[in-house]
N, C-alpha and C positions, 0 to 999 in steps of 0.2 A: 441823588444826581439825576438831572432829566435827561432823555437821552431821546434823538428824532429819529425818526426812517419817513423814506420820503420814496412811496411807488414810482416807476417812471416805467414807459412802456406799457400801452393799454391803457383801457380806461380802469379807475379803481370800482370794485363794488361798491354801491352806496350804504354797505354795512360796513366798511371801512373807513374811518377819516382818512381826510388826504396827507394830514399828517398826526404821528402819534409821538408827543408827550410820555415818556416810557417811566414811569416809577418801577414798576414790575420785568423782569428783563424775560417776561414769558407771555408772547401774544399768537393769537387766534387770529388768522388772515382768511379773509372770505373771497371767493374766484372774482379777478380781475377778470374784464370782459376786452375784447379788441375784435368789433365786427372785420368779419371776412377771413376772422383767423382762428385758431385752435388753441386753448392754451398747453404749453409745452415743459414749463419746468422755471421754477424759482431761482434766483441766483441772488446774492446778497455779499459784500466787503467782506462782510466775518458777521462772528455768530455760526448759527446751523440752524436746519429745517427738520422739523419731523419727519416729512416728506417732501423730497425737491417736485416730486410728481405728479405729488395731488394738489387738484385749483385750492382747497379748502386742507389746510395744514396748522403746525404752531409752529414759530419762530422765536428763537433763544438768540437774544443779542448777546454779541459778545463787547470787546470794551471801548471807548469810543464810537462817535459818529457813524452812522453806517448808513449805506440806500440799497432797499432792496430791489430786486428787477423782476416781473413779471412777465418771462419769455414766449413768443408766439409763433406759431408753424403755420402757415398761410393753407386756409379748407381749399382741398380740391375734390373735385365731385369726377366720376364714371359715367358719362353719356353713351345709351346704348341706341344704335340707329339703324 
C-alpha cells in the first residue's frame, strides 16, 4: 500500500520530494527552510519522529494518510547601539 505525506509550512529542502510515495513506512526528512525564520519542531497526524527537534530526523508513519508540518519561530536578532 502507498502511503503520501505532503510538507506544508516552509519551503521543502530540495533533498526532499514534495510528495512521497511511501512503500517503506520509515523515511529520512532533510531541514525544511522558511527565510526569516528558525526551524522549530515537526508535527505530523500520526506516525512519530525520531526527533520532533531536529531539522534532519526519521519519520515512522503510522496508518493512513498523514501531513507532516514543519514548524517555524520567526529569527530575531539583538541590536546593540
Amino acid at each position: 500500500m502507498n502511503r503520501v505525506i505532503l510538507i506544508k509550512y516552509g519551503e521543502n529542502s530540495n533533498k526532499n520530494p514534495s510528495i512521497y510515495n511511501i512503500l517503506n513506512y520509515n523515511i529520512s526528512l532533510s531541514p525544511a527552510s522558511n527565510p526569516g525564520y528558525a526551524f522549530s519542531h515537526w508535527e505530523a497526524d500520526n506516525g512519530k519522529f525520531s526527533s520532533t527537534t531536529m531539522s534532519s530526523t526519521t519519520y515512522t508513519m503510522g496508518d493512513g494518510p498523514t501531513t507532516v508540518y514543519a514548524h517555524f519561530k520567526i529569527k530575531t536578532y539583538n541590536i546593540n547601539t
